[in-house]
mmCIF file of the C-alpha atoms, coordinates in Angstrom:
data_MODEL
# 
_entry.id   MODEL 
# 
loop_
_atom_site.group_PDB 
_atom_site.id 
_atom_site.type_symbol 
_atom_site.label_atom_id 
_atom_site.label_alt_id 
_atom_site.label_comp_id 
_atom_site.label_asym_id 
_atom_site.label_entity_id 
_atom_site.label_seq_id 
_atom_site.pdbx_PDB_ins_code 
_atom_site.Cartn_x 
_atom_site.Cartn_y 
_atom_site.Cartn_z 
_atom_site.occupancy 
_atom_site.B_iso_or_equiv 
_atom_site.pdbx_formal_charge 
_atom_site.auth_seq_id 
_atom_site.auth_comp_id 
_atom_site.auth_asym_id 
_atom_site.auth_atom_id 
_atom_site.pdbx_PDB_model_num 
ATOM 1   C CA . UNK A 1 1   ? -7.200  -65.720 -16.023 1.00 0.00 ? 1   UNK A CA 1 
ATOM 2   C CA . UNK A 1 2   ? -8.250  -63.719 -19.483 1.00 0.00 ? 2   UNK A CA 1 
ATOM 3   C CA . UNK A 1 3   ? -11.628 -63.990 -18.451 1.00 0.00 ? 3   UNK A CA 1 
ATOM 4   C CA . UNK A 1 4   ? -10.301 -62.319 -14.908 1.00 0.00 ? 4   UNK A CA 1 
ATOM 5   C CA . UNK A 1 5   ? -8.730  -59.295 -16.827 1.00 0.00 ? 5   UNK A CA 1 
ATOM 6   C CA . UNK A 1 6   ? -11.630 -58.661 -19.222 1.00 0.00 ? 6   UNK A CA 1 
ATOM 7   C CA . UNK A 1 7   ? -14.295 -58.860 -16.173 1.00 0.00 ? 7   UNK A CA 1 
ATOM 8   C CA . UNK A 1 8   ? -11.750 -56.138 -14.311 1.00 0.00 ? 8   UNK A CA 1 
ATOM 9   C CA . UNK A 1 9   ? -11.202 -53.507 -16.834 1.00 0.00 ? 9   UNK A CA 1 
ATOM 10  C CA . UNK A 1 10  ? -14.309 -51.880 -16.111 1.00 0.00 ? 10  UNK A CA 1 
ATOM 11  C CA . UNK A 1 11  ? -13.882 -51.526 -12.810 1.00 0.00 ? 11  UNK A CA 1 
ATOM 12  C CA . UNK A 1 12  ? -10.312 -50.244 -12.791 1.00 0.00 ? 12  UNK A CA 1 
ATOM 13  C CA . UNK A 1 13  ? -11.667 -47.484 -15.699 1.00 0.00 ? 13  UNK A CA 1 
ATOM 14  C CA . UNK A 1 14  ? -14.216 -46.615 -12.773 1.00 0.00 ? 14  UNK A CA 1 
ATOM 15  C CA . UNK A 1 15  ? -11.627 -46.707 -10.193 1.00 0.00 ? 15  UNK A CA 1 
ATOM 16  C CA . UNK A 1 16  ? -9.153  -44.546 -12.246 1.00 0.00 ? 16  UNK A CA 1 
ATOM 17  C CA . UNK A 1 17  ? -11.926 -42.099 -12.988 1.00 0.00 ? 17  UNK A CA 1 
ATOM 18  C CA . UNK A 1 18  ? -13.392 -41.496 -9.769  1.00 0.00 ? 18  UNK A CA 1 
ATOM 19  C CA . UNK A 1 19  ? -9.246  -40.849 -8.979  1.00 0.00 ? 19  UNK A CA 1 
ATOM 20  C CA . UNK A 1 20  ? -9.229  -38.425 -11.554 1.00 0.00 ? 20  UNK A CA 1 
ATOM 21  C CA . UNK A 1 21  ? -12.291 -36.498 -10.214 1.00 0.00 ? 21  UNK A CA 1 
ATOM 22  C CA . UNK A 1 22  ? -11.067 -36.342 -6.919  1.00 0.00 ? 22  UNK A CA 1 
ATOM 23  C CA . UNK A 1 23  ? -7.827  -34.931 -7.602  1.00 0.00 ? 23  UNK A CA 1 
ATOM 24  C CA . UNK A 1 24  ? -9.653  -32.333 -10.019 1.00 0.00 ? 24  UNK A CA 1 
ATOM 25  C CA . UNK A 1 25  ? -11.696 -31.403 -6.760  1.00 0.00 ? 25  UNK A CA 1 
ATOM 26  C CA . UNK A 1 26  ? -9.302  -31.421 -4.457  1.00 0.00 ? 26  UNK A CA 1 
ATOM 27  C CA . UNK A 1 27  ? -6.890  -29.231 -6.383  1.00 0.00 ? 27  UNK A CA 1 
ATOM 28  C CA . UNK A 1 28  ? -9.537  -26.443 -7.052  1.00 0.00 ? 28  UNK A CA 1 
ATOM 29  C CA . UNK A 1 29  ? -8.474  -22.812 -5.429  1.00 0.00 ? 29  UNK A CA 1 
ATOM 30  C CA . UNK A 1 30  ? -11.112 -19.797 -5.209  1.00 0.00 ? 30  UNK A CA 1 
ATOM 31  C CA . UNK A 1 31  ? -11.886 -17.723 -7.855  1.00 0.00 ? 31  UNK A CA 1 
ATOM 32  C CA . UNK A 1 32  ? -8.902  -15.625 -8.732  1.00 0.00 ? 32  UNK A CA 1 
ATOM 33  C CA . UNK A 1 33  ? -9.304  -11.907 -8.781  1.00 0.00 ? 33  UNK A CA 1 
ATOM 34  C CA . UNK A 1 34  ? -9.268  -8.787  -6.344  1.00 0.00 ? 34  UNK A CA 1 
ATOM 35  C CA . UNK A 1 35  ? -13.336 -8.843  -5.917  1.00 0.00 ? 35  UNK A CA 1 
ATOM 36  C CA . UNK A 1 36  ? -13.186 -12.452 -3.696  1.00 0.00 ? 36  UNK A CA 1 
ATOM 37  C CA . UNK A 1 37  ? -10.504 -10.070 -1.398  1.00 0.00 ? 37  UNK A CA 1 
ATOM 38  C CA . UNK A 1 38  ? -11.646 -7.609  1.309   1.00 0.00 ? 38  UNK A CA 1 
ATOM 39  C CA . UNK A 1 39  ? -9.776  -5.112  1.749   1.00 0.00 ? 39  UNK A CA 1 
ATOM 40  C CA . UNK A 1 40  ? -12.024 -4.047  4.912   1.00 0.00 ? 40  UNK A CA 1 
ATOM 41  C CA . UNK A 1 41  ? -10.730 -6.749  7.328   1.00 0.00 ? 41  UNK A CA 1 
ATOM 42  C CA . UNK A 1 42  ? -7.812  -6.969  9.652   1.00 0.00 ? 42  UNK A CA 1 
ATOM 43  C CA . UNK A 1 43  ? -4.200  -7.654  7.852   1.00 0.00 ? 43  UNK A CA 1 
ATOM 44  C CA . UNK A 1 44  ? -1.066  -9.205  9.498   1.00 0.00 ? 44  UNK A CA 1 
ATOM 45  C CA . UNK A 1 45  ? 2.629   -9.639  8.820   1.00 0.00 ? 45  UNK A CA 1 
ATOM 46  C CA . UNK A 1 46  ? 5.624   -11.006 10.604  1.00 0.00 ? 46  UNK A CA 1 
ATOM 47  C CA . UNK A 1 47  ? 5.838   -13.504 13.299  1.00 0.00 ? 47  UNK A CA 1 
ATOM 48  C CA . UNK A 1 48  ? 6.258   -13.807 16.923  1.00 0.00 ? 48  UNK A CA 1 
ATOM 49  C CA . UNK A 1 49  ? 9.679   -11.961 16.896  1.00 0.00 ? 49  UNK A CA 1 
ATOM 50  C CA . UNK A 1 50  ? 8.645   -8.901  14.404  1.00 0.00 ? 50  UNK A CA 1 
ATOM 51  C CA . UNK A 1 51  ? 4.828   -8.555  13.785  1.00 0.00 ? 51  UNK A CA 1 
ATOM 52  C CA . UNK A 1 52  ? 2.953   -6.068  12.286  1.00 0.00 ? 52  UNK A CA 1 
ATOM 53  C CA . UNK A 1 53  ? -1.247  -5.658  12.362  1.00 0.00 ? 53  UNK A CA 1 
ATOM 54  C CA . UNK A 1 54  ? -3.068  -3.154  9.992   1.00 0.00 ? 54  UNK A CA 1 
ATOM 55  C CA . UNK A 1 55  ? -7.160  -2.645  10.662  1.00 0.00 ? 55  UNK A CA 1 
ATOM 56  C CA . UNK A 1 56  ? -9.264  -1.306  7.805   1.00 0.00 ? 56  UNK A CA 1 
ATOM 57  C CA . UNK A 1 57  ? -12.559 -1.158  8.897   1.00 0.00 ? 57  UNK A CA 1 
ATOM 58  C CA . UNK A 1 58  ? -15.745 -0.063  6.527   1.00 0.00 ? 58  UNK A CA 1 
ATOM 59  C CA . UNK A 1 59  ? -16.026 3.173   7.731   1.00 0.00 ? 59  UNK A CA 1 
ATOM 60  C CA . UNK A 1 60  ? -12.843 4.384   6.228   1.00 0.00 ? 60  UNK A CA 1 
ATOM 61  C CA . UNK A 1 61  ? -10.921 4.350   9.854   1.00 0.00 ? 61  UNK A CA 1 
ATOM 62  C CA . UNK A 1 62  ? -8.003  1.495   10.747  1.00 0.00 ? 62  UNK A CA 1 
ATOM 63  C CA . UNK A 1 63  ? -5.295  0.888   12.860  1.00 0.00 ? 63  UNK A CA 1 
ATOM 64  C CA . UNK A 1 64  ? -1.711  -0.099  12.289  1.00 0.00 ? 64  UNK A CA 1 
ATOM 65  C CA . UNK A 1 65  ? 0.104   -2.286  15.330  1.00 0.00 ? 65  UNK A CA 1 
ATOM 66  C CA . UNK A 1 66  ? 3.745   -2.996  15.276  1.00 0.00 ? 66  UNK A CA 1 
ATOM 67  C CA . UNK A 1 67  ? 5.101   -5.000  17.954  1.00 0.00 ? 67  UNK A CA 1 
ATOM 68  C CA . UNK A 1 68  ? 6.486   -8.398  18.637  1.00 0.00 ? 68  UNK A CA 1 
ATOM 69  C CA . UNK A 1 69  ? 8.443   -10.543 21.513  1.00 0.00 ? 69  UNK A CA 1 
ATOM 70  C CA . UNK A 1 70  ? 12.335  -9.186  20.017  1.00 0.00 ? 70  UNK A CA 1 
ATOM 71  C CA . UNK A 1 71  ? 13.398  -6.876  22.576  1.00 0.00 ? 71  UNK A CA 1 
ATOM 72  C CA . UNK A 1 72  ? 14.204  -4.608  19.594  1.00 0.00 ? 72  UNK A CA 1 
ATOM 73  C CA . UNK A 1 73  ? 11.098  -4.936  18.390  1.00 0.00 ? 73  UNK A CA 1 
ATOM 74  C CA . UNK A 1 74  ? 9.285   -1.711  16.898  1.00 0.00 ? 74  UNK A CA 1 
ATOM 75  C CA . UNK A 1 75  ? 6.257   -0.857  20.050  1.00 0.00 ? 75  UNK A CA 1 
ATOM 76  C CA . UNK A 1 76  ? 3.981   1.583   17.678  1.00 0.00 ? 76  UNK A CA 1 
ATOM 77  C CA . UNK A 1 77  ? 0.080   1.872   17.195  1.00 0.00 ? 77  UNK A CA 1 
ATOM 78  C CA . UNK A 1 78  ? -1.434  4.625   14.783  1.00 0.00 ? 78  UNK A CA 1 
ATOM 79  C CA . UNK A 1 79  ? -5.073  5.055   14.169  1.00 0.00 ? 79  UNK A CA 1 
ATOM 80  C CA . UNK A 1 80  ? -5.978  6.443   11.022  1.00 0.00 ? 80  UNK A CA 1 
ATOM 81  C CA . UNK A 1 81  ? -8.153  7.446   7.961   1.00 0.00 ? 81  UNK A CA 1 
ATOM 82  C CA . UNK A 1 82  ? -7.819  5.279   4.607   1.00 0.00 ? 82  UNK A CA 1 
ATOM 83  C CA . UNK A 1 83  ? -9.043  5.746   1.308   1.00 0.00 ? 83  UNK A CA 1 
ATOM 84  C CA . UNK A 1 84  ? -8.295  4.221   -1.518  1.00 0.00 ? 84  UNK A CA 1 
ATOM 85  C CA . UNK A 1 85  ? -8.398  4.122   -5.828  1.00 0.00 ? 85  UNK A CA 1 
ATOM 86  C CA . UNK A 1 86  ? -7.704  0.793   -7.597  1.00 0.00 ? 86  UNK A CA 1 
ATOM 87  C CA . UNK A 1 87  ? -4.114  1.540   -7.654  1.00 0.00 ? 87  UNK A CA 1 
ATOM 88  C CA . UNK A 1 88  ? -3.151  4.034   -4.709  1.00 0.00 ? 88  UNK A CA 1 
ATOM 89  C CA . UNK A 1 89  ? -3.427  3.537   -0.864  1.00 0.00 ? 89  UNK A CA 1 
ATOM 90  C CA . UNK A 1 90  ? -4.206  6.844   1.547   1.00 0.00 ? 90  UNK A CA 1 
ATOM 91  C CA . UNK A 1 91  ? -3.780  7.266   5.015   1.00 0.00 ? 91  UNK A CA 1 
ATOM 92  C CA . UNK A 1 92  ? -4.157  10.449  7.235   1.00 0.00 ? 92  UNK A CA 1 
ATOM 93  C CA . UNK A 1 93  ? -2.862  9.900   10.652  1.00 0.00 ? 93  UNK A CA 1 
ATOM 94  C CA . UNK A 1 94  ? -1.957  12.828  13.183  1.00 0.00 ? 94  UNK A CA 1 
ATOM 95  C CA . UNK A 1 95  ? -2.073  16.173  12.565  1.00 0.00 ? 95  UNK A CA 1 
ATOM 96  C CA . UNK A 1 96  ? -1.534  17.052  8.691   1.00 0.00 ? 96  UNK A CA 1 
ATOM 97  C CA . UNK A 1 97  ? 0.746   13.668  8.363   1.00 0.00 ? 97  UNK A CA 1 
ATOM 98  C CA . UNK A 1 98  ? -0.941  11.941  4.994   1.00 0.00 ? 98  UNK A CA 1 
ATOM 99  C CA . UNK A 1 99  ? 0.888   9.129   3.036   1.00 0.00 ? 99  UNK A CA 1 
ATOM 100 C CA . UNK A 1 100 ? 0.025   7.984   -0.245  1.00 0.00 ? 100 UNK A CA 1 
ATOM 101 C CA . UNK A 1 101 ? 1.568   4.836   -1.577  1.00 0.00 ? 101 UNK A CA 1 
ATOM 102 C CA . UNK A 1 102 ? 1.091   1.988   -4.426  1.00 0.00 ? 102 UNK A CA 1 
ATOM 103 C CA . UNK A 1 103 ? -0.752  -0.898  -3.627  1.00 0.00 ? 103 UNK A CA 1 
ATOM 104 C CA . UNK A 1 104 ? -1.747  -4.250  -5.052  1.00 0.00 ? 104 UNK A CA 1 
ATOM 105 C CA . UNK A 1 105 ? -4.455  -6.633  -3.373  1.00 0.00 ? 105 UNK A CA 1 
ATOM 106 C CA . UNK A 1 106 ? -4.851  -10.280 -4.509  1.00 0.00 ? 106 UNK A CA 1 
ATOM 107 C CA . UNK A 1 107 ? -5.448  -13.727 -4.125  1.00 0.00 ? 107 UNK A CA 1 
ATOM 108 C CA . UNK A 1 108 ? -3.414  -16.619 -4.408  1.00 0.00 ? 108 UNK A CA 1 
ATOM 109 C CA . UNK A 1 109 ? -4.804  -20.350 -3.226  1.00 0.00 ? 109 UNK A CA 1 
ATOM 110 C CA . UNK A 1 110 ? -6.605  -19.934 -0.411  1.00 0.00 ? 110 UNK A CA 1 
ATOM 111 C CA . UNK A 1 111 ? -5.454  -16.352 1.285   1.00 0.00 ? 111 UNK A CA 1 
ATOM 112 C CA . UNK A 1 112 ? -5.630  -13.043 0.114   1.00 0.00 ? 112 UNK A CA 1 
ATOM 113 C CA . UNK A 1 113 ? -2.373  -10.823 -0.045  1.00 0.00 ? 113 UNK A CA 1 
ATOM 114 C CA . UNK A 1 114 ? -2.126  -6.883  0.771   1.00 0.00 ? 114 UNK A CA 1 
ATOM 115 C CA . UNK A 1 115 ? 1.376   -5.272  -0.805  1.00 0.00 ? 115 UNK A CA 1 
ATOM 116 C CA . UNK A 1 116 ? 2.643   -2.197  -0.587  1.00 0.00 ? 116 UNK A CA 1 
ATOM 117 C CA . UNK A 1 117 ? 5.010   -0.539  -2.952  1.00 0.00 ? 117 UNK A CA 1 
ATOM 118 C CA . UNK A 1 118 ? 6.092   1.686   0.288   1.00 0.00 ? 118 UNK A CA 1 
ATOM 119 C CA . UNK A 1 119 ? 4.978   1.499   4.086   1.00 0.00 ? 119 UNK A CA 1 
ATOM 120 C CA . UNK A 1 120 ? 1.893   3.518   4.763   1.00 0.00 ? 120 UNK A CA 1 
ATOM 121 C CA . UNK A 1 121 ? 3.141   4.672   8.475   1.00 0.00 ? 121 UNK A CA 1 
ATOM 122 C CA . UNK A 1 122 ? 6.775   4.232   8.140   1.00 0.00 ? 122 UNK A CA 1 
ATOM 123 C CA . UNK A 1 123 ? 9.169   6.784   6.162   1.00 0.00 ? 123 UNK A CA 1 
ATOM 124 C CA . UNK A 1 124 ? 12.311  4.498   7.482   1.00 0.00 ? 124 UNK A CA 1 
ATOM 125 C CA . UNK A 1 125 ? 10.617  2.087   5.107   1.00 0.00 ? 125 UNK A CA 1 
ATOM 126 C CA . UNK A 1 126 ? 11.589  -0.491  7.935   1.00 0.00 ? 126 UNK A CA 1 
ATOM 127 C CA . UNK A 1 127 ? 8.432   -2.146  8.263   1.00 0.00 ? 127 UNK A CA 1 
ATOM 128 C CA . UNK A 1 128 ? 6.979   -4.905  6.422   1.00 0.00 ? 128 UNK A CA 1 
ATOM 129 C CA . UNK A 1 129 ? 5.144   -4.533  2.807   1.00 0.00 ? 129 UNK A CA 1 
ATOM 130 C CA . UNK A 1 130 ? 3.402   -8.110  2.050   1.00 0.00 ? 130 UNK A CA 1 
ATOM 131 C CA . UNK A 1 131 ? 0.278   -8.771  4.898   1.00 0.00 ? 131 UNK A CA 1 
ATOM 132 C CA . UNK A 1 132 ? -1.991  -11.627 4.948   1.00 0.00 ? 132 UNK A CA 1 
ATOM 133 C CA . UNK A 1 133 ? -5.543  -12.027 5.933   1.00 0.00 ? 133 UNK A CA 1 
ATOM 134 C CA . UNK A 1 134 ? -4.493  -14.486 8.443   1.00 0.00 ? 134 UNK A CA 1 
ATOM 135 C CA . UNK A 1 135 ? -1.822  -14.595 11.325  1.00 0.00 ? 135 UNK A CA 1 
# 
């Protein structure tokens, strides 16, 4: 039976290793940091009740979407002009109507986030701030 344990050992080492590595893998996120997020892609927040869709395309035009199956549900859709610096947010909308607001854009695990400080197309502030760049 000492002989049995002696002959094992490296074989559970290997076995606990090759554990080890896969957890390592498995556990790995993508790179952290605002240049693996778009901001040029289509954003979403809410659910089926409340929802809201913002559209920034490359050519510095979007559009914003508010809707949802509540029967109170907001029934809005903007399009618009967006610029941006690495800490403000800019849309032009309408005639003359122009918000600027504070923005941060990041990743965490395996989705990027979109926050605003203040809604870009609401001055209620009613709508939502945090979007996702999935449904």
């Amino acid at each position: 039976m000492w002989r049995l344990g002696i002959a094992e050992r490296p074989v559970v080492i290997g076995v606990v290793l090759l554990c080890a590595c896969l957890i390592g893998v498995g556990s790995m996120t993508r790179t952290e940091g605002t240049d693996a997020c778009r901001i040029e892609q289509t954003w979403y927040a809410g659910d089926v009740h409340y929802y809201e869709q913002i559209e920034l395309r490359a050519d510095s035009s979007g559009t914003w979407i508010s809707s949802g199956a509540a029967s109170d549900a907001r029934r809005d859709r903007k399009q618009f002009t967006w610029e941006r610096t690495a800490t403000t947010f800019v849309v032009a909308y309408g005639i003359g109507e122009k918000r600027t607001v504070d923005y941060r854009l990041e990743r965490r695990r395996d989705a990027c986030y979109l926050t605003f400080r203040s809604h870009p197309f609401l001055d209620d502030d009613s709508g939502f701030h945090h979007f996702a760049d999935y449904p």
